[in-house]
C-alpha positions as a printed NumPy array, in Angstrom:
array([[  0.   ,   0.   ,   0.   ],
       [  1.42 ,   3.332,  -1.233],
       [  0.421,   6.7  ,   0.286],
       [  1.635,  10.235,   0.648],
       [  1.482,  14.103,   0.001],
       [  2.489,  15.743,  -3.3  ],
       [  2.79 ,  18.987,  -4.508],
       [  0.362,  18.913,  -7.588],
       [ -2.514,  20.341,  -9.092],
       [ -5.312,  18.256,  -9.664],
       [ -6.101,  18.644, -13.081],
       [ -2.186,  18.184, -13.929],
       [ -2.473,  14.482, -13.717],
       [ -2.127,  12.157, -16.464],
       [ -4.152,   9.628, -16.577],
       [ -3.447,   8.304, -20.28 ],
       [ -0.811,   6.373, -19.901],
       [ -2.695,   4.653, -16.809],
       [ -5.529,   3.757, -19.239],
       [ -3.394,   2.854, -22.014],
       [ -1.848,   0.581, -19.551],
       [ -4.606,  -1.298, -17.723],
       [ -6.076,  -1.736, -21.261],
       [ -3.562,  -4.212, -22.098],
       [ -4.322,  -6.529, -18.862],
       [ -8.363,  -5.94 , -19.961],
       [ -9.201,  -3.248, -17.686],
       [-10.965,  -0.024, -17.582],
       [-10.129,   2.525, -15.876],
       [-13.499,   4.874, -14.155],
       [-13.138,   7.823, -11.94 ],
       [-15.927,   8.525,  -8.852],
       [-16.553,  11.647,  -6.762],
       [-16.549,  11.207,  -3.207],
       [-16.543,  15.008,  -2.041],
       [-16.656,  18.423,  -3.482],
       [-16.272,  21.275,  -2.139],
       [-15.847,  22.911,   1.435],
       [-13.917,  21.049,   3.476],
       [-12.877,  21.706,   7.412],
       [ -9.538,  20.713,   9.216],
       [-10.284,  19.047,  12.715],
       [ -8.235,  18.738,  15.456],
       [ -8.002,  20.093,  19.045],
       [ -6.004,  23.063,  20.629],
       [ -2.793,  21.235,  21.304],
       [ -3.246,  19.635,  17.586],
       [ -2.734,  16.613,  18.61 ],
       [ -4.047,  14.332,  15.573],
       [ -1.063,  16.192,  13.234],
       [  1.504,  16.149,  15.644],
       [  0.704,  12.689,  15.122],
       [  0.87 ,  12.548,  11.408],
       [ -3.059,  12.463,  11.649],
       [ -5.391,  14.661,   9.534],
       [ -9.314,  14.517,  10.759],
       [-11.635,  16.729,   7.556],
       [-15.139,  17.271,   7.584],
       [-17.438,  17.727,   4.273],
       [-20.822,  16.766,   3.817],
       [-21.709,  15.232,   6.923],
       [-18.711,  12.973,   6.761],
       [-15.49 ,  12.683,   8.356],
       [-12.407,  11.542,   6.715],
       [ -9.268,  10.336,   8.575],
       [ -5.928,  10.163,   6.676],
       [ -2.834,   9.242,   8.588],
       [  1.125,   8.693,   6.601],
       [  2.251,   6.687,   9.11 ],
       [  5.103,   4.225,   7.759],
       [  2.176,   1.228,   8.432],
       [ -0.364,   3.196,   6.904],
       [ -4.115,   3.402,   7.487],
       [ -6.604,   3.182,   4.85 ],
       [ -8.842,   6.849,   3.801],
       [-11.75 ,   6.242,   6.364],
       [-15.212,   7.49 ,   5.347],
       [-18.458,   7.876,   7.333],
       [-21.459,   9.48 ,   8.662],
       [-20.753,  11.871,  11.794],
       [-23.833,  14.044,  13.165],
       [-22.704,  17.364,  13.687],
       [-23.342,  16.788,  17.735],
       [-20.555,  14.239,  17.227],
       [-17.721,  16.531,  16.284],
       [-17.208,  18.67 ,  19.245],
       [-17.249,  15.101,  21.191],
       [-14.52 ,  12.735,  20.475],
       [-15.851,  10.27 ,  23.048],
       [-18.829,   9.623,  20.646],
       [-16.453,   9.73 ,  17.309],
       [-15.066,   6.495,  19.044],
       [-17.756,   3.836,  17.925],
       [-18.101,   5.525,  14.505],
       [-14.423,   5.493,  13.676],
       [-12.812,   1.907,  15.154],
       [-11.062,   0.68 ,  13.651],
       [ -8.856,   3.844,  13.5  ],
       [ -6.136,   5.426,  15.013],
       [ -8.346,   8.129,  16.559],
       [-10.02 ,   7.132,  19.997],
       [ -6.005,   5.805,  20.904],
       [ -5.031,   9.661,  19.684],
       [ -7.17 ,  12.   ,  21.751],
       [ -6.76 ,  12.525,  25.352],
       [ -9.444,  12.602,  27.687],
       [-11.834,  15.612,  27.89 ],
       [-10.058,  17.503,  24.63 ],
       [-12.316,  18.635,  22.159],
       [-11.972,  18.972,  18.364],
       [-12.718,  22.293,  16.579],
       [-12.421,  23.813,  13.219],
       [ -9.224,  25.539,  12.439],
       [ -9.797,  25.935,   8.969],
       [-12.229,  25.525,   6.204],
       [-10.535,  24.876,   3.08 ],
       [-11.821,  23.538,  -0.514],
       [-11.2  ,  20.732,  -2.368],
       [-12.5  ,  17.125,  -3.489],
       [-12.021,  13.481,  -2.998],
       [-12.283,  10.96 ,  -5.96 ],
       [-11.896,   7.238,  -5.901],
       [-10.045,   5.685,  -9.18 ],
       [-10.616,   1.974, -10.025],
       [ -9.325,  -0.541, -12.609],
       [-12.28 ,  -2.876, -13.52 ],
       [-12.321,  -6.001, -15.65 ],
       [-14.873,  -6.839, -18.271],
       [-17.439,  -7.984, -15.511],
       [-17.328,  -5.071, -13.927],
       [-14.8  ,  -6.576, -10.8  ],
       [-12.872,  -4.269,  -8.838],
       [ -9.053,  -5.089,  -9.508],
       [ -7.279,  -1.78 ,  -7.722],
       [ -8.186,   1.205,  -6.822],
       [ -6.454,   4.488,  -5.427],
       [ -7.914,   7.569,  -3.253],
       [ -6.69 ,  11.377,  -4.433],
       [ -7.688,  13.896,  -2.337],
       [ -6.759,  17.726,  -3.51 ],
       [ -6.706,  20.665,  -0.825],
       [ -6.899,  23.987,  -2.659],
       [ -4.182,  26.249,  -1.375],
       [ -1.993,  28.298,  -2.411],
       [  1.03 ,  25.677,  -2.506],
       [ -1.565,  22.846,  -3.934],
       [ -1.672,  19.437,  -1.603],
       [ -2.635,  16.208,  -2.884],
       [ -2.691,  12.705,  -0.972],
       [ -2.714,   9.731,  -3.088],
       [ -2.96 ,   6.485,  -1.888],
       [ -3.159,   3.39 ,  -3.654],
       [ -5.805,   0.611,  -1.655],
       [ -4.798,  -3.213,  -1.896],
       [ -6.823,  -5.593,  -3.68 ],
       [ -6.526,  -9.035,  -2.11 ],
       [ -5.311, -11.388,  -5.116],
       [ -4.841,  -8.298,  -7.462],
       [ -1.118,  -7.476,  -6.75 ],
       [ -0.508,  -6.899, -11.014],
       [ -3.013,  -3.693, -10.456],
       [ -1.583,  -3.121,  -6.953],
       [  2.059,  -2.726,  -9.3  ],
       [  0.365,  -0.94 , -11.634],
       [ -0.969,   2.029,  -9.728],
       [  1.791,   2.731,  -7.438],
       [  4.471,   2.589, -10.565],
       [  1.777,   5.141, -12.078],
       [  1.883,   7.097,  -8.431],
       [  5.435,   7.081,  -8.044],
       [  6.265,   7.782, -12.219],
       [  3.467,  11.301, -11.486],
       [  5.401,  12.743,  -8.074],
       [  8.995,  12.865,  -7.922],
       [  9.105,  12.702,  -4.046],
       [  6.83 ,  13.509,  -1.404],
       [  6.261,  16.767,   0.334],
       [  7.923,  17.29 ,   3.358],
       [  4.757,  18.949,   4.939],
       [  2.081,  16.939,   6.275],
       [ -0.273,  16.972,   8.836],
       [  1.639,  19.422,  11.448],
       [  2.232,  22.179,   8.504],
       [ -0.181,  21.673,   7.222],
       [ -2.451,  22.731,   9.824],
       [ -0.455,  25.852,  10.05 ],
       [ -0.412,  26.45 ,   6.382],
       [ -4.57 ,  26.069,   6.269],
       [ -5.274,  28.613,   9.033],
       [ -5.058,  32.252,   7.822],
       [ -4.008,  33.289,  11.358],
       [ -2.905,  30.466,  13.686],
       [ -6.228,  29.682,  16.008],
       [ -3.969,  26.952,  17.812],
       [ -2.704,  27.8  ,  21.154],
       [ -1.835,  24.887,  23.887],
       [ -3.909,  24.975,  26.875],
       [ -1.959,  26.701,  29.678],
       [ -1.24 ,  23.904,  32.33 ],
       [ -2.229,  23.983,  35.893],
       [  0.156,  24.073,  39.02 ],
       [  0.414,  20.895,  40.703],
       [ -0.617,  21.309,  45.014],
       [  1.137,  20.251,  47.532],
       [  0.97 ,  20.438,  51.229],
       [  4.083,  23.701,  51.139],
       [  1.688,  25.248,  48.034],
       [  0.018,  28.855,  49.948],
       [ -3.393,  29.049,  48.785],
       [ -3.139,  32.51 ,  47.805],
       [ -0.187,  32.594,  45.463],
       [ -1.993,  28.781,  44.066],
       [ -5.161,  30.024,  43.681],
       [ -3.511,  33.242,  41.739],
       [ -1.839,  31.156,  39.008],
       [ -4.838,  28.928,  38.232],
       [ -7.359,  32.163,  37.951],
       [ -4.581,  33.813,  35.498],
       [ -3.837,  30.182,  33.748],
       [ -7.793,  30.24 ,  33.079],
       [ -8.176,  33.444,  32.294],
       [ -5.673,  33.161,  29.508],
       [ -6.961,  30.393,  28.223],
       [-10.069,  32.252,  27.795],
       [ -8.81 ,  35.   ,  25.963],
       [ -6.939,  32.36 ,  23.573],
       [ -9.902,  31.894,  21.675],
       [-11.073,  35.439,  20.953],
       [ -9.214,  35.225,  17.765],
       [-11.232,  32.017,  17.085],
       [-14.83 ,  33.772,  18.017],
       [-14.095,  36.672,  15.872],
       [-13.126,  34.433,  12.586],
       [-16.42 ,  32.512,  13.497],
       [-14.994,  29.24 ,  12.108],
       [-16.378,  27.172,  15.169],
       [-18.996,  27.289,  17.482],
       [-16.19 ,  25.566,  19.971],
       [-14.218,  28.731,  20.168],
       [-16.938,  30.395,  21.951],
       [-17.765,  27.586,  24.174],
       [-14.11 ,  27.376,  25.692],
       [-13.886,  31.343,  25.778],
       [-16.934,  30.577,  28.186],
       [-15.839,  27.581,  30.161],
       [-12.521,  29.208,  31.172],
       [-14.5  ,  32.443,  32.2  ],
       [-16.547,  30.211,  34.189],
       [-13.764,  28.39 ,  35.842],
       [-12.213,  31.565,  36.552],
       [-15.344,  32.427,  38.175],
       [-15.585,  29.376,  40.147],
       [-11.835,  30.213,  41.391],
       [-13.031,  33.496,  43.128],
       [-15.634,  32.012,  44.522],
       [-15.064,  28.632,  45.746],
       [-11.511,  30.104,  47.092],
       [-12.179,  33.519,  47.388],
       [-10.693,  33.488,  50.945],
       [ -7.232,  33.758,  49.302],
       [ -7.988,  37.192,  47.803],
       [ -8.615,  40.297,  49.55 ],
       [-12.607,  40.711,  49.883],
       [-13.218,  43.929,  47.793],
       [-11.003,  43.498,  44.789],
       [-12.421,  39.888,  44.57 ],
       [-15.97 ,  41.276,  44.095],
       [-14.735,  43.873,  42.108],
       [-12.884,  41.693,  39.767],
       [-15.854,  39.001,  39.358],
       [-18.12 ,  41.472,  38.283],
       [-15.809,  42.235,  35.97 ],
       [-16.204,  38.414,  34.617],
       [-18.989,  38.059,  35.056],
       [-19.995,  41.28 ,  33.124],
       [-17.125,  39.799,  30.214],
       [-19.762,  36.364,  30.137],
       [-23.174,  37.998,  30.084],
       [-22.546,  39.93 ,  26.992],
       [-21.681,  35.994,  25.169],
       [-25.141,  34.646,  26.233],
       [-27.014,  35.628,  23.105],
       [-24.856,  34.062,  20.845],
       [-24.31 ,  31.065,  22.997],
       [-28.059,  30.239,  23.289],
       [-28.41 ,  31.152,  19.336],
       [-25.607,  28.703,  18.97 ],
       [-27.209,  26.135,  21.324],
       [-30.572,  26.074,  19.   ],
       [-28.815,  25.77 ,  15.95 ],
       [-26.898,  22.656,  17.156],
       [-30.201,  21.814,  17.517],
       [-31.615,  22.027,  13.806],
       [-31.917,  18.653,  12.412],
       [-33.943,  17.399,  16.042],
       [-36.302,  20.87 ,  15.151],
       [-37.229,  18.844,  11.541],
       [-37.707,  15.443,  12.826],
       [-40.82 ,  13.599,  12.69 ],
       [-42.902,  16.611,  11.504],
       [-46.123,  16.247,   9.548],
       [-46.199,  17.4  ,   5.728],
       [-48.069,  20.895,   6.019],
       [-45.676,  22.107,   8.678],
       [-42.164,  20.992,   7.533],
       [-42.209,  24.682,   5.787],
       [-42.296,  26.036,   9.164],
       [-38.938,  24.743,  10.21 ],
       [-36.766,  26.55 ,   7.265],
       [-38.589,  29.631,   8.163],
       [-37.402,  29.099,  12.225],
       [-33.892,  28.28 ,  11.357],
       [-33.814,  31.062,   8.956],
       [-34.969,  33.561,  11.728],
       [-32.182,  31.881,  13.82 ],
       [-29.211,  32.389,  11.171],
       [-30.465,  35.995,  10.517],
       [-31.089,  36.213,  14.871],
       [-27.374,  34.634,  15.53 ],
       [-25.507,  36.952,  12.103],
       [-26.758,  40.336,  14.296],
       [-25.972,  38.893,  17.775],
       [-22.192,  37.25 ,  16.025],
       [-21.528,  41.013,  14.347],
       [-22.481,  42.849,  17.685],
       [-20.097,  40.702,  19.415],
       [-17.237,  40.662,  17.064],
       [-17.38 ,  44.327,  16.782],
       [-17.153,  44.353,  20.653],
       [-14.31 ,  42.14 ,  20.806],
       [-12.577,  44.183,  18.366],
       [-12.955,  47.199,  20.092],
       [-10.123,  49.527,  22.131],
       [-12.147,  49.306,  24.835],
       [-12.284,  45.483,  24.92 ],
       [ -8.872,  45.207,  24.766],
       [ -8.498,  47.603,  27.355],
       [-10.702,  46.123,  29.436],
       [ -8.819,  42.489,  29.11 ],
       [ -5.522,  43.909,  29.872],
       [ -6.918,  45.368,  32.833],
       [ -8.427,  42.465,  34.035],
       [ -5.226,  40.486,  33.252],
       [ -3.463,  43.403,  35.387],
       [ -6.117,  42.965,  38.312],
       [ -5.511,  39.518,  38.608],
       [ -1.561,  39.951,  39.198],
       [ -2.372,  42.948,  41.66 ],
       [ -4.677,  40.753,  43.733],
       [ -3.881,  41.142,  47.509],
       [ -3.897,  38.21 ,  49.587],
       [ -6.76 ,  37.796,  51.54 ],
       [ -7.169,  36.378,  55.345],
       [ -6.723,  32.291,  54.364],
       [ -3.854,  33.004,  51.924],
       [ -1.22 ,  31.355,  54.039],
       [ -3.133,  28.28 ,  54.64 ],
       [ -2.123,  24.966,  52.752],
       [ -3.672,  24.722,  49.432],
       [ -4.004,  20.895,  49.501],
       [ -5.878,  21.054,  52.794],
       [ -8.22 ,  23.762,  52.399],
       [ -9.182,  22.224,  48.778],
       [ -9.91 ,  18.638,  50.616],
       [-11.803,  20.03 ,  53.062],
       [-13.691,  22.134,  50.318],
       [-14.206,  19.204,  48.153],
       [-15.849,  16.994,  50.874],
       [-18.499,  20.045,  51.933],
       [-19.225,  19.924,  48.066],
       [-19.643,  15.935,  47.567],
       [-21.912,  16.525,  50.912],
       [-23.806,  19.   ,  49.283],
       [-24.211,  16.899,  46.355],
       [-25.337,  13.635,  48.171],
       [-28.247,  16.08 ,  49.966],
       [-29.529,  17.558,  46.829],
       [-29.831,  14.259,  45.044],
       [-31.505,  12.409,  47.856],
       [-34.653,  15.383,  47.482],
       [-35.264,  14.145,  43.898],
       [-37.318,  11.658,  41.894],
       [-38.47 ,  11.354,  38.427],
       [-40.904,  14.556,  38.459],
       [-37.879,  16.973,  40.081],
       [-38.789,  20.204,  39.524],
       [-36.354,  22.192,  36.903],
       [-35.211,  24.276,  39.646],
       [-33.789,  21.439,  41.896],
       [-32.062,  20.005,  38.94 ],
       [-30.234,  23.769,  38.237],
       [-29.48 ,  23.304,  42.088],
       [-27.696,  19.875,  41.654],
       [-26.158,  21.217,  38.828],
       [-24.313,  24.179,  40.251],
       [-23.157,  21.889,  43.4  ],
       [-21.722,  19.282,  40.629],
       [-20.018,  22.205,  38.682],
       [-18.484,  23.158,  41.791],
       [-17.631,  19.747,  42.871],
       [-16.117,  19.379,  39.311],
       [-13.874,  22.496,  39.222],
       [-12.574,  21.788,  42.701],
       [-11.545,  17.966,  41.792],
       [ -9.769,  19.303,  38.428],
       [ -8.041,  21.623,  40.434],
       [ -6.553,  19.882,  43.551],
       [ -7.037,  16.108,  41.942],
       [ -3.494,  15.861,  40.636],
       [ -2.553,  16.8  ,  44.102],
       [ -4.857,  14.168,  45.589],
       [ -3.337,  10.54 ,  44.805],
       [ -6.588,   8.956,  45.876],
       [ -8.546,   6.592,  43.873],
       [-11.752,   7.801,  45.161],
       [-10.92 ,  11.2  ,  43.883],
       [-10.265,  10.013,  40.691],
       [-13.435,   7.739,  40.554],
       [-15.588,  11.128,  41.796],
       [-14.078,  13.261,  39.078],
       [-14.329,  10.724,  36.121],
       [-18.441,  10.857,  37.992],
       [-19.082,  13.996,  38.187],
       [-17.982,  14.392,  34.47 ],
       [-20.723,  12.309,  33.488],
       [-23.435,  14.139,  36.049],
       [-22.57 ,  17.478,  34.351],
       [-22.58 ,  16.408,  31.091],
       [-26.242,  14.71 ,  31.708],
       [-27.194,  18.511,  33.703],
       [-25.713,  20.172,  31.115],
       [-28.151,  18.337,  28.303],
       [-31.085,  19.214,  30.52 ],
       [-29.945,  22.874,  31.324],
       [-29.554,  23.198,  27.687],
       [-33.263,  22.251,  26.942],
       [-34.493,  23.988,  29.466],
       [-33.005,  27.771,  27.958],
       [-34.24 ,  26.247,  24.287],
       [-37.561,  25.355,  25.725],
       [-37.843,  29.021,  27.48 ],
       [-36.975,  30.789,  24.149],
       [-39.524,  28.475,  22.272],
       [-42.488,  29.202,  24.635],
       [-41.455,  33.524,  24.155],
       [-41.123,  32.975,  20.829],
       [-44.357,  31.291,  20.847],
       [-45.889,  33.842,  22.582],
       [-44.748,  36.792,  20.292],
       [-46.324,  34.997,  17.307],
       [-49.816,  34.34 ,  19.184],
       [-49.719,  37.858,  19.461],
       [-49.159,  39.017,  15.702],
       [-51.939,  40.013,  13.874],
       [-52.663,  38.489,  11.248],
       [-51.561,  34.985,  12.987],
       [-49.732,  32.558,  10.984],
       [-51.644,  29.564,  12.379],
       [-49.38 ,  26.863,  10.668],
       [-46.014,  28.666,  12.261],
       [-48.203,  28.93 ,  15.282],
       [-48.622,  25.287,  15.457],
       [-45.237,  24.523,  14.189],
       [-43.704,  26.24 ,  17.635],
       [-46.296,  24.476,  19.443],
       [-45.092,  21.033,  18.653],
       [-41.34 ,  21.77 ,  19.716],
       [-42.617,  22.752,  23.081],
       [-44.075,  20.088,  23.557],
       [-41.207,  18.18 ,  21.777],
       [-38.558,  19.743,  23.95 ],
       [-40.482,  18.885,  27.133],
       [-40.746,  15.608,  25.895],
       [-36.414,  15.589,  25.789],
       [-36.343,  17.621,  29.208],
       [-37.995,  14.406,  30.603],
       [-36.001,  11.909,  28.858],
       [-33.164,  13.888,  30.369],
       [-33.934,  13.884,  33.239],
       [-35.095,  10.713,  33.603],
       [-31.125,   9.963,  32.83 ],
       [-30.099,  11.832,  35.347],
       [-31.816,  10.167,  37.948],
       [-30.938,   6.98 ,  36.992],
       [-27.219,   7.74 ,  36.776],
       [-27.785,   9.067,  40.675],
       [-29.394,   5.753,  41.514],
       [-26.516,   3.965,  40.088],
       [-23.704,   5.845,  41.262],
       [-24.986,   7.366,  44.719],
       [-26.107,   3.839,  46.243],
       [-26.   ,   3.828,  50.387],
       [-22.799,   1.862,  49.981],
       [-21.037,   4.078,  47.573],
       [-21.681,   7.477,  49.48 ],
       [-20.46 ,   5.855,  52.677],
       [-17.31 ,   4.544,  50.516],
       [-16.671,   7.405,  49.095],
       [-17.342,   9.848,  52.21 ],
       [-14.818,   7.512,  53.895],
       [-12.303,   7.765,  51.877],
       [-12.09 ,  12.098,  51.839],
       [-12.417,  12.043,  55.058],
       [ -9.227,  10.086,  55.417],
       [ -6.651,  12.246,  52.869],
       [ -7.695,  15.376,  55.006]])
């Protein structure tokens, strides 16, 4: 099997003497399109597929892994929802056998870091009954210095056409590009999106809470502000989401150890976040809906699929407005004054009246108030929990999350690890069910607003009506899940275990 990038236009190859040569062993030569046109480069922030010679596109609804590894891996082709990509955890079924659920670490997430164009064709020798004898992939990336990657596919039993096309392969390219994957990356994004999340400081039992809790609110702060570039080129829905996330955890560092930081310029300071995260919500929910498009077609009779293109339109045309107001923000002098002084704030923090205490201890003790917490709120709910008690458990498992990413590495407890690898799961299932909760909110305004035109558009009118019922349909199934997982994972014996066992590291 022969595979590899070249320097070539497309439309430069020859194909003639590759007919004119599978015609004498009695075959035929036929070309197939596999994609055309806009095509997006995956990866994550620390690039981690092409560092590993890995190259993850998008087109169409499908994904397409190519990897030049000396072993090789065959083109891979398939279906991938749109939820999927921001998720590599559910890639992982889709893609095996491939080199991609081994690649990504835990908890990354893949984004777009640039949309390029091109196309994917399939070549194949066939004999007179129409039998597949070889075949070849060519995939062209239009850029400025033209990338091709040709690779020729065995054929059990065929290993005359095997010859064939890689003599034809090798007889078109002189030698092979030196950049691949890594550069190529680089080379696709107009301005490098890419920046490598900023890593936490390890605690130990010397580590002052103060000067600890400092570096992980400016570490998350930064990593924040790494993505602005990404929200304002709008290639990924993912660049606002981690722009948010880091806010947040630099949120939940004032708060859930705000006793390391002087009591005023704490408040004043998460205002200041706070204020920084409000002015994202639009988009974020707009976002959050449109992630949500195909489930806002399904199962819909005949005389009110119309009604669906006309919501999502009103979405695009809602989320263009809120995307320019917020790029031209994030543009602005007074944004980037605004982030240097927050930046500056942070480093001018004074200590506050537990500053001196051990890190490690005061995050143990904070952790096990937390899991309490947690245990209490899930023991008050049952299958018709009201949404408010689920936003409660929520918050306490965000908490409990943050804290266990921050002080787990100093923890070497397996409980700890179990909890966090728990609560990952809880939030994810909250998360779902806070997320249909703000859709189902905007539906029933939206709703509202119409109801109140005159003349009504009954059909529209009715159209709405079904998706609120629809998303309280999902806001049950979701929570339905969430109880369960609480039922599995919060059993009498489990909360005693685990209770037990953070009781004894502090």
């Amino acid at each position: 099997m022969l595979g590899g990038w070249y320097n070539a236009h497309f439309d430069d190859l020859d194909k003639s003497r590759l007919q004119a040569k599978a015609a004498r062993l009695g075959l035929v030569l036929s070309t197939h399109s596999l994609l055309s046109g806009e095509l997006q480069l995956l990866d994550n922030a620390d690039l981690e597929l092409a560092t590993q010679d890995l190259l993850l596109l998008k087109a169409q609804g499908k994904l397409l892994l190519l990897s030049c590894q000396p072993d090789g891996h065959h083109p891979l082709i398939c279906q991938a929802p749109t939820q999927a990509i921001f998720y590599p955890a559910k890639l992982q079924s889709q893609l095996t056998p491939s080199p991609l659920p081994a690649a990504l670490s835990p908890l990354r997430s893949l984004q777009t870091l640039a949309r390029v164009t091109g196309k994917l064709e399939q070549w194949l020798l066939q004999d007179d009954w129409q039998k597949t004898c070889g075949s070849l992939m060519i995939l062209h990336l239009d850029l400025p210095e033209p990338l091709m990657f040709v690779q020729v596919l065995p054929c059990r039993g065929f290993s005359r056409c095997e010859t064939l096309l890689e003599q034809w392969v090798l007889g078109q390219f002189s030698e092979t590009t030196a950049s691949k994957a890594f550069s190529l990356a680089s080379h696709c994004s107009e301005h490098p999106l890419v920046t490598a999340r900023s890593a936490l400081a390890v605690p130990t039992n010397q580590t002052d809470l103060g000067a600890l809790a400092k570096s992980w609110l400016a570490a998350s702060v930064n990593m924040a502000f790494a993505n602005i570039q990404g929200i304002q080129q709008d290639r990924d829905t993912e660049y606002l989401h981690q722009f948010r996330v880091n806010l947040r955890k630099s949120r939940s560092v004032l708060s859930l150890l705000k006793g390391g930081f002087a009591g005023p310029q704490q408040k004043a300071l998460a205002a200041q976040l706070r204020t920084l995260m409000n002015r994202t919500n639009e988009l974020r929910d707009l976002d959050v809906h449109l992630l949500a498009e195909d489930r806002y077609r399904e199962n819909l009779p005949d005389n009110i699929k119309p009604q669906a293109d006309k919501l999502v339109q009103r979405l695009r045309s809602k989320r263009q407005r809120a995307y320019r107001h917020l790029s031209s923000m994030l543009a602005s002098k007074a944004f980037q004054r605004q982030t240097q002084q927050i930046e500056q704030d942070i480093a001018d923090l004074p200590s506050g009246p537990k500053a001196h205490k051990a890190a490690l201890d005061v995050g143990r003790k904070k952790l096990l108030k937390q899991v309490q917490r947690i245990i209490q709120l899930a023991l008050q709910l049952s299958f018709d929990a009201s949404d408010q008690q689920i936003h409660n458990l929520r918050l306490a498992c965000k908490k409990a999350r943050y804290l266990a990413e921050f002080f787990l590495p100093g923890l070497e407890n397996q409980a700890v690890g179990h909890l966090a690898k728990t609560l990952k799961k809880l939030t994810t299932l909250l998360g779902d069910f806070n997320d249909q909760c703000v859709q189902q909110q905007e539906l029933n305004n939206w709703l509202l607003q119409e109801q109140q035109q005159v003349p009504s558009d009954h059909s529209y009118i009715a159209y709405l009506q079904l998706l609120c019922e629809h998303c309280e349909d999902k806001k049950q199934q979701a929570r339905n899940k969430i109880i369960r997982q609480l039922q599995k994972q919060l059993t009498a014996a489990n909360q005693q275990q685990l209770l037990n066992a953070l009781r004894k590291t502090i």
